[in-house]
DRENTORKOL-3810 file (N, C-alpha, C; in nm, 4 decimals):
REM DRENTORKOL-3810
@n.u->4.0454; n.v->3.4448; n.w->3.3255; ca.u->4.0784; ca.v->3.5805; ca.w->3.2863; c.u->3.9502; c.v->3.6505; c.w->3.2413
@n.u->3.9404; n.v->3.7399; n.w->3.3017; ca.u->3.8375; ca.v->3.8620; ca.w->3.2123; c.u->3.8067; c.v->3.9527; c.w->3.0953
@n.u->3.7168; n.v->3.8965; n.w->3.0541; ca.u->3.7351; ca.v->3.9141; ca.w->2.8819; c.u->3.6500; c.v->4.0743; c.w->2.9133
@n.u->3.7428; n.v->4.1625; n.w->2.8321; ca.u->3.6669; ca.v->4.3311; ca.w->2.8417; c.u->3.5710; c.v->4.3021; c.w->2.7094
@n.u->3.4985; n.v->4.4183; n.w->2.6946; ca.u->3.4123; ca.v->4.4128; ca.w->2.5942; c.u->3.4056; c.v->4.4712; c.w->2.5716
@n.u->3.3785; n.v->4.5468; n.w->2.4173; ca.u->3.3516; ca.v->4.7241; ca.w->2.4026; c.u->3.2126; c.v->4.7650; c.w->2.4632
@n.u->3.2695; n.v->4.9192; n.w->2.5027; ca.u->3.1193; ca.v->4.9202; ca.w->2.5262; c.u->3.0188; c.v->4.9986; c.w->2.3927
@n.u->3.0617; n.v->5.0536; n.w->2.3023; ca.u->2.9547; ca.v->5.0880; ca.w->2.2088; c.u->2.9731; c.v->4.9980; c.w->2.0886
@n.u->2.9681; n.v->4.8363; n.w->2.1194; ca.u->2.9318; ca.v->4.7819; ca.w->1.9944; c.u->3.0953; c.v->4.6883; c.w->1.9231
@n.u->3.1935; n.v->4.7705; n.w->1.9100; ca.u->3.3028; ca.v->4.7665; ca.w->1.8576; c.u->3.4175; c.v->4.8824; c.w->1.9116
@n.u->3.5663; n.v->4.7757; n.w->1.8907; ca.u->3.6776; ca.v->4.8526; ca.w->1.9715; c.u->3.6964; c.v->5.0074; c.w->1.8881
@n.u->3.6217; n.v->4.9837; n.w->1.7339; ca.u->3.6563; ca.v->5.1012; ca.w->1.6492; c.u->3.5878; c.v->5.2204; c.w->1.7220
@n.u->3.4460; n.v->5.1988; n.w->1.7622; ca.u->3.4039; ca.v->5.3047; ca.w->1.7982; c.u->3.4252; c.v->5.3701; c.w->1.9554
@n.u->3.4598; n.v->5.2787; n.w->1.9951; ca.u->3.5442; ca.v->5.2833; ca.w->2.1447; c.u->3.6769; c.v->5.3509; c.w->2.1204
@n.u->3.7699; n.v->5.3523; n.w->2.0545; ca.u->3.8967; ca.v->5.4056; ca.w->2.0598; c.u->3.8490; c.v->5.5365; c.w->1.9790
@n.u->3.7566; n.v->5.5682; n.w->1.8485; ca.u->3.7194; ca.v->5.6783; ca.w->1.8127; c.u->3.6314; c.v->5.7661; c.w->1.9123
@n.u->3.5523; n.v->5.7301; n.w->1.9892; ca.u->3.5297; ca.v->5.8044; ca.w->2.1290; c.u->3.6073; c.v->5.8123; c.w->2.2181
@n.u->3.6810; n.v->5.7481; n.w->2.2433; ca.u->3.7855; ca.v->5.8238; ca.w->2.3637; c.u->3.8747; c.v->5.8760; c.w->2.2928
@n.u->3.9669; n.v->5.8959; n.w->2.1566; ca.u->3.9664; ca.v->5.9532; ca.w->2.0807; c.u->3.9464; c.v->6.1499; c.w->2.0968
@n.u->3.8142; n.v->6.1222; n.w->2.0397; ca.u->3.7250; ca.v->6.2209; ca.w->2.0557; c.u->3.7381; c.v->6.3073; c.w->2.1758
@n.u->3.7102; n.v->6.2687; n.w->2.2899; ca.u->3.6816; ca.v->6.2813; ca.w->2.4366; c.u->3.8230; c.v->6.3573; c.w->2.4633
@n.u->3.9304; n.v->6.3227; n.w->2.4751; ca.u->4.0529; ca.v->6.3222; ca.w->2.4477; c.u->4.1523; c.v->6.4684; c.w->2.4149
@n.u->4.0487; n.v->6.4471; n.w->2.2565; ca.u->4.0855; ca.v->6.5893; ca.w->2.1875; c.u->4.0393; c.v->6.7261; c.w->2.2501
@n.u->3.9148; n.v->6.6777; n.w->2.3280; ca.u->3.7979; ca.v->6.8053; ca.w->2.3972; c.u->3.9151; c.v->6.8342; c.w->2.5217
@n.u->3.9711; n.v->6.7151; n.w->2.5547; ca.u->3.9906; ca.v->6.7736; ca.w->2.7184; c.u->4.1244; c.v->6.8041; c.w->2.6595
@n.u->4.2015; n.v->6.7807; n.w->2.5696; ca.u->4.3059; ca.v->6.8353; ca.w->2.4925; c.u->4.2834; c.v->7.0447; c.w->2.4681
@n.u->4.1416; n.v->7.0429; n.w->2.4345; ca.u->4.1111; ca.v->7.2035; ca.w->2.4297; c.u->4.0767; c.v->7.2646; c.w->2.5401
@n.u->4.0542; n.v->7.1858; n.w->2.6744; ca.u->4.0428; ca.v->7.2895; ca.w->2.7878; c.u->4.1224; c.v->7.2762; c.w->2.8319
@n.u->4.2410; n.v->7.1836; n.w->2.8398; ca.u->4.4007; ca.v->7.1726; ca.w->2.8631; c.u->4.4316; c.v->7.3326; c.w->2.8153
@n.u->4.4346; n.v->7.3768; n.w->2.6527; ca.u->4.4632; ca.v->7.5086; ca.w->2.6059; c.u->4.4132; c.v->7.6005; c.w->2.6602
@n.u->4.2796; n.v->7.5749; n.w->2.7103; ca.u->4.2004; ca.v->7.7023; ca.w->2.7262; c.u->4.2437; c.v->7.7681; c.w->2.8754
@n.u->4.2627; n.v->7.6408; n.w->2.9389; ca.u->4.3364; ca.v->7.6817; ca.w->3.1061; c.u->4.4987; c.v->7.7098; c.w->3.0993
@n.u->4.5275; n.v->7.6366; n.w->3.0256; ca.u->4.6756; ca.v->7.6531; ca.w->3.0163; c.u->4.7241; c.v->7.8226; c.w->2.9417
@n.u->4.6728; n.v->7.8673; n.w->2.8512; ca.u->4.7341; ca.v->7.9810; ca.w->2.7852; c.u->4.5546; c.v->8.0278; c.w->2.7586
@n.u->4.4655; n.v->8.0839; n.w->2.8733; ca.u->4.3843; ca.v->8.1457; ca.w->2.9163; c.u->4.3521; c.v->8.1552; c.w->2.7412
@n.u->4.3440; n.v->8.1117; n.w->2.6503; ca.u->4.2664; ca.v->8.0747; ca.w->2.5282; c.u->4.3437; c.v->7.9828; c.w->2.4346
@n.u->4.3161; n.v->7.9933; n.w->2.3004; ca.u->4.3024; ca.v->7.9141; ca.w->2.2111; c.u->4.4085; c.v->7.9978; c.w->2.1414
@n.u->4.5664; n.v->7.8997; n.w->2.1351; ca.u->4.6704; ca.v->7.9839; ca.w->2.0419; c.u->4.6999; c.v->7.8710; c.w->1.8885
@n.u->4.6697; n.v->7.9913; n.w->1.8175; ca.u->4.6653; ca.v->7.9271; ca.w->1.6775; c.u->4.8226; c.v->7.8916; c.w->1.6003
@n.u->4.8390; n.v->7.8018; n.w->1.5363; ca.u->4.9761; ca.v->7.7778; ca.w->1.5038; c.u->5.0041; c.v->7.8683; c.w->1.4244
@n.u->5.1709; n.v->7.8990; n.w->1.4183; ca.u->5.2193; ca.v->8.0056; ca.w->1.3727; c.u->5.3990; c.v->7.9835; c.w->1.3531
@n.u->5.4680; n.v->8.0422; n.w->1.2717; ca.u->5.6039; ca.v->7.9827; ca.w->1.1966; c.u->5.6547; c.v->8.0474; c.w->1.3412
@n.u->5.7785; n.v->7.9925; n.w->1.3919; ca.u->5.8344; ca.v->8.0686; ca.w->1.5016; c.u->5.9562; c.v->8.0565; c.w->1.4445
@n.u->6.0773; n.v->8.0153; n.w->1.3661; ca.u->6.1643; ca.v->8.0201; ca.w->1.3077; c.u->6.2164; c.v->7.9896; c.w->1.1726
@n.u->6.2634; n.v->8.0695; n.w->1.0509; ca.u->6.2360; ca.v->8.0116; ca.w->0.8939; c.u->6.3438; c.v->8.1143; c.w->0.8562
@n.u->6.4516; n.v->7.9671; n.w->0.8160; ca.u->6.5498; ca.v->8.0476; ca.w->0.7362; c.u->6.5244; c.v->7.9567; c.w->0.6048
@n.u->6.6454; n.v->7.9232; n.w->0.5308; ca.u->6.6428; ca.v->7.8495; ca.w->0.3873; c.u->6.6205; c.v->7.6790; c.w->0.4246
@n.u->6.6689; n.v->7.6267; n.w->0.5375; ca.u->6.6926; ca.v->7.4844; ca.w->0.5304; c.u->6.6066; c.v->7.4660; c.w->0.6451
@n.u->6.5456; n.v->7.5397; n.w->0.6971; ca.u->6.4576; ca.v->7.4475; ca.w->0.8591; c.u->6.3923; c.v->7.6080; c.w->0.9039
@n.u->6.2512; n.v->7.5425; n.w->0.9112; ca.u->6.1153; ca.v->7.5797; ca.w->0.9351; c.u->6.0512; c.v->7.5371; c.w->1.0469
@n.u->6.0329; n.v->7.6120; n.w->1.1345; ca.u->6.0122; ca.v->7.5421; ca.w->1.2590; c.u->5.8703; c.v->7.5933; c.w->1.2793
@n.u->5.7819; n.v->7.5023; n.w->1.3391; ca.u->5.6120; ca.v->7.5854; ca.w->1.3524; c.u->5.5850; c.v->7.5514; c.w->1.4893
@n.u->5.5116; n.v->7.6253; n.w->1.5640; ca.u->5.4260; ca.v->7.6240; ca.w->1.6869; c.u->5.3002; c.v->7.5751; c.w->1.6486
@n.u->5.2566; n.v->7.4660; n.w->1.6801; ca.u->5.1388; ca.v->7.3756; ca.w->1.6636; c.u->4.9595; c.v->7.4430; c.w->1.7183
@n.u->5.0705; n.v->7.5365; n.w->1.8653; ca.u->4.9694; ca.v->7.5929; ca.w->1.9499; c.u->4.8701; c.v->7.5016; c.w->1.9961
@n.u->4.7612; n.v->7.5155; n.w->2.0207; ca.u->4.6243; ca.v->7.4332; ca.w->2.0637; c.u->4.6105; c.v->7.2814; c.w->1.9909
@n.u->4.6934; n.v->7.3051; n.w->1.8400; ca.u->4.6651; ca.v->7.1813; ca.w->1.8095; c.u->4.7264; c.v->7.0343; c.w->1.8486
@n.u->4.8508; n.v->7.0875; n.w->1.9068; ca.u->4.9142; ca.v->7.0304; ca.w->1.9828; c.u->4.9189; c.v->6.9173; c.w->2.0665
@n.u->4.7928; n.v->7.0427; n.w->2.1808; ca.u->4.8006; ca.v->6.9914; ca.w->2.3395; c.u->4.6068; c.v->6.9345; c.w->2.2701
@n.u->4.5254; n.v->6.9167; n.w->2.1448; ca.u->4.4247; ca.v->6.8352; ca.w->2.1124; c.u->4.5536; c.v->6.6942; c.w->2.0896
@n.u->4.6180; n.v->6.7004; n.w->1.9682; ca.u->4.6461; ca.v->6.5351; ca.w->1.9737; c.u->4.7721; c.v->6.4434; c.w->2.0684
@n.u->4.7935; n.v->6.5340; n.w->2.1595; ca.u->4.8582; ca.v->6.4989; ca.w->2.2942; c.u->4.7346; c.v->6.4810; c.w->2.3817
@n.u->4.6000; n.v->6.5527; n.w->2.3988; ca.u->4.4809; ca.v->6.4820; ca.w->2.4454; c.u->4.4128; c.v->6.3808; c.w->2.4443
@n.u->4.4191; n.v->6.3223; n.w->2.2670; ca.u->4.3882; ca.v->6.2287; ca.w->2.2405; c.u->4.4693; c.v->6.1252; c.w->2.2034
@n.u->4.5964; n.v->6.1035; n.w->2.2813; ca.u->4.6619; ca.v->6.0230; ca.w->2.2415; c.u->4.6666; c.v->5.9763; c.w->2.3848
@n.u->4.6853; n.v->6.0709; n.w->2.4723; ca.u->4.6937; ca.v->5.9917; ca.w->2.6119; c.u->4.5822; c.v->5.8989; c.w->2.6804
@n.u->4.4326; n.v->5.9740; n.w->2.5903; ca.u->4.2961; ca.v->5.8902; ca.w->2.6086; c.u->4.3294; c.v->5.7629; c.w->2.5304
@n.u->4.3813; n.v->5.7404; n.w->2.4435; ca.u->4.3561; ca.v->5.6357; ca.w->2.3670; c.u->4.4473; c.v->5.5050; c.w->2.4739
@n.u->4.5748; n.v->5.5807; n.w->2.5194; ca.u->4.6995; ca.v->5.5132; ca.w->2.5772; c.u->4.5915; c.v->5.4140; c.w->2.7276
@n.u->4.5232; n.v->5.5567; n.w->2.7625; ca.u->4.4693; ca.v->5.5478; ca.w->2.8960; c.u->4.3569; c.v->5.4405; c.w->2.9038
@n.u->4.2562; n.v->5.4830; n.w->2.7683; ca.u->4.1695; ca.v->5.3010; ca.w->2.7346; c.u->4.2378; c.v->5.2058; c.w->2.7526
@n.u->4.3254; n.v->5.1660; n.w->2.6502; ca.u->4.3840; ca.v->5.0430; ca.w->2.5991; c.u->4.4216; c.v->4.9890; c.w->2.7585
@n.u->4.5221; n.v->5.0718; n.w->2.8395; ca.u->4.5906; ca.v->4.9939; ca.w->2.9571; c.u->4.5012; c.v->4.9498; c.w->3.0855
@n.u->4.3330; n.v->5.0407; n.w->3.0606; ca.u->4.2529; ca.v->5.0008; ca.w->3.1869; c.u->4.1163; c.v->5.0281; c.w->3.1087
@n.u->4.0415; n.v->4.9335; n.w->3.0587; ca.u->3.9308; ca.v->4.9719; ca.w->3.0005; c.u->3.7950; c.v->5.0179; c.w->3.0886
@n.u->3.7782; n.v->5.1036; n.w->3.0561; ca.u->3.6136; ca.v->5.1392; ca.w->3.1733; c.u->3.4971; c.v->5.0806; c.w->3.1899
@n.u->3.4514; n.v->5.0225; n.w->3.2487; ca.u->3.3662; ca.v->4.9167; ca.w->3.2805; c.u->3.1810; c.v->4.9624; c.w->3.2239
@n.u->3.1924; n.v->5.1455; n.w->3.2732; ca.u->3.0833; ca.v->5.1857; ca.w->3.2375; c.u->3.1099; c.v->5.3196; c.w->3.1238
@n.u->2.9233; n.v->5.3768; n.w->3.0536; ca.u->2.9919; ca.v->5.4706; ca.w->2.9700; c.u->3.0085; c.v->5.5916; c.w->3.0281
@n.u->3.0015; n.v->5.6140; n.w->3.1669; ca.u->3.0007; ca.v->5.7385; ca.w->3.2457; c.u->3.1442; c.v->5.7466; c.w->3.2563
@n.u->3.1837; n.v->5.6225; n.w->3.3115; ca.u->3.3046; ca.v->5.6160; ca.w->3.3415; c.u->3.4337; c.v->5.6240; c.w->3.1723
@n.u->3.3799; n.v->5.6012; n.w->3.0527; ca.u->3.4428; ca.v->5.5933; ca.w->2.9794; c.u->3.4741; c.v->5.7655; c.w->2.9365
@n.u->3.3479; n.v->5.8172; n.w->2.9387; ca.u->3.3493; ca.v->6.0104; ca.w->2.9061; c.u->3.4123; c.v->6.0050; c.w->3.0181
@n.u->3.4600; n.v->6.0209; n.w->3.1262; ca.u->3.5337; ca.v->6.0850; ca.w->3.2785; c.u->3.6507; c.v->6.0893; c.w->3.2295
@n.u->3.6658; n.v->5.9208; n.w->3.1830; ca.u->3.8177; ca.v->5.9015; ca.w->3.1544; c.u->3.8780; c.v->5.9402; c.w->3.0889
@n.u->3.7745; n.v->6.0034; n.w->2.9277; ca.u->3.8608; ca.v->6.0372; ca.w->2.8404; c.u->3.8645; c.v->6.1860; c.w->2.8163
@n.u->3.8299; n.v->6.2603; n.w->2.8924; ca.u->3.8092; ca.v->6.4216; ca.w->2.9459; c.u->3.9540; c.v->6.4305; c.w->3.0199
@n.u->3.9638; n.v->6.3291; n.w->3.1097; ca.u->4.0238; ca.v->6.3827; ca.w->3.1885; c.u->4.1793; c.v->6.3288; c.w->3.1482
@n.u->4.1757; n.v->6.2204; n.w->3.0682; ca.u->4.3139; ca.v->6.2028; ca.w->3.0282; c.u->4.3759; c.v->6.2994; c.w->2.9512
@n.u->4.2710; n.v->6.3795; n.w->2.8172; ca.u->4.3172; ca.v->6.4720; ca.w->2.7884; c.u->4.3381; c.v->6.5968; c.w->2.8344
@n.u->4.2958; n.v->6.6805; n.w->2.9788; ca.u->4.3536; ca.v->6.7471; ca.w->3.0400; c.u->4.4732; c.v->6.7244; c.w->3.0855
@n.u->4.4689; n.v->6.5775; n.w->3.1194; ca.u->4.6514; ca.v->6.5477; ca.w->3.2335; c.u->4.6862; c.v->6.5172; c.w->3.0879
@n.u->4.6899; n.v->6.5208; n.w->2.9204; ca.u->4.7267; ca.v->6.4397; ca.w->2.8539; c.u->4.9241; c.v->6.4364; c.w->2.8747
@n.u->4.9540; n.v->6.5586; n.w->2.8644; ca.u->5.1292; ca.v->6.5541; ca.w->2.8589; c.u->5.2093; c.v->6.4983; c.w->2.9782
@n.u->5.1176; n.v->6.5247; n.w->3.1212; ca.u->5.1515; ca.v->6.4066; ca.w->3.2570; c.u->5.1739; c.v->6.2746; c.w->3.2263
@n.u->5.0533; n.v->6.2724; n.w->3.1484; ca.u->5.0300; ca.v->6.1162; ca.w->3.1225; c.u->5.1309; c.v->6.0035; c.w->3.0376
@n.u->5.1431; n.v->6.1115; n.w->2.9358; ca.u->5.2572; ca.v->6.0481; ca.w->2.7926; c.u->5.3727; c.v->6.0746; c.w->2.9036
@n.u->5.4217; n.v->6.1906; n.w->2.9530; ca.u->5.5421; ca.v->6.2031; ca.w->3.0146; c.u->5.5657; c.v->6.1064; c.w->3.1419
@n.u->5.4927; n.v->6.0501; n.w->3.2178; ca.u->5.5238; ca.v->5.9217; ca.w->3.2765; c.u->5.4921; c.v->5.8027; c.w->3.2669
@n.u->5.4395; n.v->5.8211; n.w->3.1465; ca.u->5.4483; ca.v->5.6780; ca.w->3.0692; c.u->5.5459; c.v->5.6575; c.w->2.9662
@n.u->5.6477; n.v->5.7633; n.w->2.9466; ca.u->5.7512; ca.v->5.8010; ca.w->2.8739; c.u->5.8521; c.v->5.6979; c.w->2.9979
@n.u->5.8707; n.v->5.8159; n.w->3.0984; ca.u->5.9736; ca.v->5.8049; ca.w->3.1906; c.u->5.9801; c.v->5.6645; c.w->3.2884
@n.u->5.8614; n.v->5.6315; n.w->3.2889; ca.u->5.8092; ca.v->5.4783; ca.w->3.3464; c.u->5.9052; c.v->5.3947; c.w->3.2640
@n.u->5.9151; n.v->5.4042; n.w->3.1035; ca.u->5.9464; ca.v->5.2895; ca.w->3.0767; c.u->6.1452; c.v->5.2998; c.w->3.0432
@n.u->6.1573; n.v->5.4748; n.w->3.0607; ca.u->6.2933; ca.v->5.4857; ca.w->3.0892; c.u->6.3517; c.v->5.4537; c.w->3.1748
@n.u->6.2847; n.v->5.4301; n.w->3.2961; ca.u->6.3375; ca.v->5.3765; ca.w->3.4637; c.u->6.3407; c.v->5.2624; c.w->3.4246
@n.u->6.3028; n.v->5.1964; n.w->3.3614; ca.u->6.3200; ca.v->5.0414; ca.w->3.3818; c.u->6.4433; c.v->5.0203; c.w->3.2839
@n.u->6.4836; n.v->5.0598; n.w->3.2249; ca.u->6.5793; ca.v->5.0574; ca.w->3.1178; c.u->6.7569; c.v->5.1133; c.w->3.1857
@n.u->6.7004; n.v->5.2774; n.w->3.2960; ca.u->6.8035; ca.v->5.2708; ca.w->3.4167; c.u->6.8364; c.v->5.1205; c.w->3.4901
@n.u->6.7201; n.v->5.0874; n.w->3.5352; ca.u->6.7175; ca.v->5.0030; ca.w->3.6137; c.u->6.8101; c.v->4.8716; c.w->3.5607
@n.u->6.7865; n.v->4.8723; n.w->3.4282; ca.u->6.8476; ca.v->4.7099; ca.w->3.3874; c.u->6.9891; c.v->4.7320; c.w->3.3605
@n.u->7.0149; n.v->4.8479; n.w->3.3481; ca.u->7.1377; ca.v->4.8926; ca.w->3.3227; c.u->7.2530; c.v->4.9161; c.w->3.4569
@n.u->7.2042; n.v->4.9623; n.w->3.5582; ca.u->7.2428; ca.v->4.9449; ca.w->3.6728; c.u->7.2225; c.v->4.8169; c.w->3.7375
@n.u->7.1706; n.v->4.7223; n.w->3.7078; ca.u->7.1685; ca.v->4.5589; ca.w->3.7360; c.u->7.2996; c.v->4.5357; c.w->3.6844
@n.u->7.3312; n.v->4.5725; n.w->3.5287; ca.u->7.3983; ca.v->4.4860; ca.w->3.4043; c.u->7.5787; c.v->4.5541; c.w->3.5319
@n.u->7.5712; n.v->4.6997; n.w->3.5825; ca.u->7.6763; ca.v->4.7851; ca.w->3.6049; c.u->7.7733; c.v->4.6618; c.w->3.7436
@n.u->7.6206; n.v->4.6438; n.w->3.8036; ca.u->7.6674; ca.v->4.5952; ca.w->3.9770; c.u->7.7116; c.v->4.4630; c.w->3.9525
@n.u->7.6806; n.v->4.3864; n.w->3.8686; ca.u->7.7272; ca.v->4.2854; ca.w->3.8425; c.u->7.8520; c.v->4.2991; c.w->3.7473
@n.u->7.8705; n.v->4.3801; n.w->3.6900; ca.u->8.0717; ca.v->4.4347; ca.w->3.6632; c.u->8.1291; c.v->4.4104; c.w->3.7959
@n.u->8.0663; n.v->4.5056; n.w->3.8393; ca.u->8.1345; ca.v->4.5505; ca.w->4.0057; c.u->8.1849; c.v->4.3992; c.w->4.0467
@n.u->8.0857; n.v->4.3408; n.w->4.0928; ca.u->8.0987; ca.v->4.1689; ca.w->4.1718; c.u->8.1860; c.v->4.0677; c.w->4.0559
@n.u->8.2100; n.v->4.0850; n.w->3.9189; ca.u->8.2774; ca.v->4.0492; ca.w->3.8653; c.u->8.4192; c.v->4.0655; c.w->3.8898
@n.u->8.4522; n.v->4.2060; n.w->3.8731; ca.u->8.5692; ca.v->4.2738; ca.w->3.8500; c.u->8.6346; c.v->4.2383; c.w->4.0266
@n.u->8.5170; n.v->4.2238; n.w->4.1540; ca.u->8.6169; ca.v->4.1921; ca.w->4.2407; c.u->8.6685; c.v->4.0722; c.w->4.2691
@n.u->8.5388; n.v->3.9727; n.w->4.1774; ca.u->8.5980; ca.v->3.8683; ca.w->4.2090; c.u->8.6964; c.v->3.7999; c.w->4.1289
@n.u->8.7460; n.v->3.8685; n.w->4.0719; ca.u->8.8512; ca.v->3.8641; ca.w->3.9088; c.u->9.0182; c.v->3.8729; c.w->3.9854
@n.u->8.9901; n.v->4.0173; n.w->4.1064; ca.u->9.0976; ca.v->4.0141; ca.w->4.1323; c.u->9.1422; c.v->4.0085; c.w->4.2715
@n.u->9.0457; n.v->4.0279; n.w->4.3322; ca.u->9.0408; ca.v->3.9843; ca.w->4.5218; c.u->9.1027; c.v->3.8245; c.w->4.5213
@n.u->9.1749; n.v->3.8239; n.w->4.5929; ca.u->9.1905; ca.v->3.6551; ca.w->4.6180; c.u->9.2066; c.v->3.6939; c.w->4.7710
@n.u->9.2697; n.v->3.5820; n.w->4.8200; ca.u->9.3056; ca.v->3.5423; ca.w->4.9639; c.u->9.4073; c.v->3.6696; c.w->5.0560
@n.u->9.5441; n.v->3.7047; n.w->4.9541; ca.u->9.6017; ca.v->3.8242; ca.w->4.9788; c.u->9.5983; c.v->3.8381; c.w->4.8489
@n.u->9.5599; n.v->4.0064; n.w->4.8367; ca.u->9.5763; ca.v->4.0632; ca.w->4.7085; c.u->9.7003; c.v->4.1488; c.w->4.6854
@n.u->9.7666; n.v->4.0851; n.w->4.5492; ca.u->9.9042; ca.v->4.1860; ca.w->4.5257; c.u->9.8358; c.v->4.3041; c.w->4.5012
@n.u->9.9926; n.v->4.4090; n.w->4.5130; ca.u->9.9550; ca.v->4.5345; ca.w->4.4582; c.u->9.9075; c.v->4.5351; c.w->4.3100
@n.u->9.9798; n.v->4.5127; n.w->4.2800; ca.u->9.9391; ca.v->4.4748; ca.w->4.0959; c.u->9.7776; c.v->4.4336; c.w->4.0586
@n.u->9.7043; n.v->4.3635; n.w->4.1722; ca.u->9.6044; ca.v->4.3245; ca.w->4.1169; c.u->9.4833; c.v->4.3868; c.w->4.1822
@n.u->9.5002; n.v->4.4780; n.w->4.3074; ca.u->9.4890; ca.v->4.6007; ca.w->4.3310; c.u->9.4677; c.v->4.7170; c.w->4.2758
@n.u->9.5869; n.v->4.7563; n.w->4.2051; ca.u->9.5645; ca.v->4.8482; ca.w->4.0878; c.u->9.4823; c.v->4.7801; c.w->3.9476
@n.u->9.4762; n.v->4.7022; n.w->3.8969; ca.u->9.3632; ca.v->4.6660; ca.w->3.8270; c.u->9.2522; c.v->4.6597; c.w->3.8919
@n.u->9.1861; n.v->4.6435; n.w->3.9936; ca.u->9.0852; ca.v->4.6377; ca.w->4.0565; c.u->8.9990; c.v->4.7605; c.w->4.0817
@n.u->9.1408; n.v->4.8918; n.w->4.1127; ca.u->9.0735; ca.v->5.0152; ca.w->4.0799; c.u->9.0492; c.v->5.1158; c.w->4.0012
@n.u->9.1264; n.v->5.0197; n.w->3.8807; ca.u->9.1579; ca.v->5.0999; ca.w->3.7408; c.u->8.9715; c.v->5.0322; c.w->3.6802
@n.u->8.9469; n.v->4.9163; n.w->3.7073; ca.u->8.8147; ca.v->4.8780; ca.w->3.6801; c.u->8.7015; c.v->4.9424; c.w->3.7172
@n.u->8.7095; n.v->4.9249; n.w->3.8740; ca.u->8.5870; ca.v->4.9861; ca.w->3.9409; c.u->8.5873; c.v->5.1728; c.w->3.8830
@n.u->8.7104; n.v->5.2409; n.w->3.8749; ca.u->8.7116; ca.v->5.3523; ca.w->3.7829; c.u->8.6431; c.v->5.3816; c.w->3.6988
@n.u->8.6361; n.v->5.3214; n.w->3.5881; ca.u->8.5488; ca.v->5.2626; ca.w->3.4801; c.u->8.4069; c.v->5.2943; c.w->3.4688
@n.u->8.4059; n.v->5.1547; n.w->3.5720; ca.u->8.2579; ca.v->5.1347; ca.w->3.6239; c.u->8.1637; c.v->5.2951; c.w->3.6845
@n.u->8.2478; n.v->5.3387; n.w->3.7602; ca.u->8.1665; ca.v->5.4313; ca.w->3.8146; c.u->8.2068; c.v->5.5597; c.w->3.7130
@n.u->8.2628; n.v->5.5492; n.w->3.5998; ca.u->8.1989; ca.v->5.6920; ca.w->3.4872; c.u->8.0999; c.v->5.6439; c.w->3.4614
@n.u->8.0878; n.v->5.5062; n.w->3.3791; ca.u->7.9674; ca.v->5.4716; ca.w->3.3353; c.u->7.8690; c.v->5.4970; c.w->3.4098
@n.u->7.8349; n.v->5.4970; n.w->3.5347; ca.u->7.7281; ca.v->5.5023; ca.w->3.6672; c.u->7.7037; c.v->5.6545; c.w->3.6310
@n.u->7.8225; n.v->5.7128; n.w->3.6337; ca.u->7.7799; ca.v->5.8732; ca.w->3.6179; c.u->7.7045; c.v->5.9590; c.w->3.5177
@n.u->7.7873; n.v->5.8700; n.w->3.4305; ca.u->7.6895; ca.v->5.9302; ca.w->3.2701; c.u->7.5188; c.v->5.8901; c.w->3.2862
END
């Protein structure tokens, strides 16, 4: 196995530079996205809930969170390559969190629709026999019924 190594010394100063890197491409994320720099500001405030717009500061620690995500899972071999990476993770930063969000929600579909199809192959083989009564028929589709809300939800 291949042992990574930091490249400036220690992982501290490695995750605080891409970090860093991160937050920058987090501010030209803002600067392209809403053609400047929007400062946070209350957008809803009654007595019990205060709601704030983060603005720019936002889409900085959504920059530097996706750099940090983006080190850890593929470390960069060089330091050219480590500034590229962490510029550019924080431009794609909300791509990045958002399918690394949804990546790990598909697999969670996925196990769940495993756990569904195997009802299915249960439930027919529960009541299929050789000739099937009516009776066990109608349980068979009162089941698979079931089965496919759950599929739907």
């Amino acid at each position: 196995m291949l042992a990574v190594m930091p490249l400036f010394g220690s992982y501290i100063r490695d995750f605080t530079g891409i970090l860093v890197l991160g937050a920058v491409g987090g501010v030209i994320f803002a600067l392209l996205m809403d053609k400047g720099l929007s400062f946070p500001f209350k957008v809803y405030d009654n007595d019990k809930l205060t709601m704030i717009n983060f603005g720019f500061l936002a889409d900085v620690m959504v920059g530097g969170v996706a750099a940090v995500v983006v080190y850890a899972l593929n470390p960069p071999g060089s330091q050219l390559t480590f500034v590229v990476i962490g510029i550019a993770a924080g431009i794609g930063g909300k791509a990045i969190l958002t399918a690394f969000i949804r990546s790990r929600e598909s697999e969670e579909e996925k196990q769940k629709k495993v756990l569904l199809a195997e009802r299915y192959r249960a439930a027919v083989a529960r009541h299929a026999g050789p000739v099937m009564s009516q009776g066990n028929m109608q349980l068979l589709n009162i089941e698979l019924m079931e089965i496919d809300e759950q599929l739907l939800d």
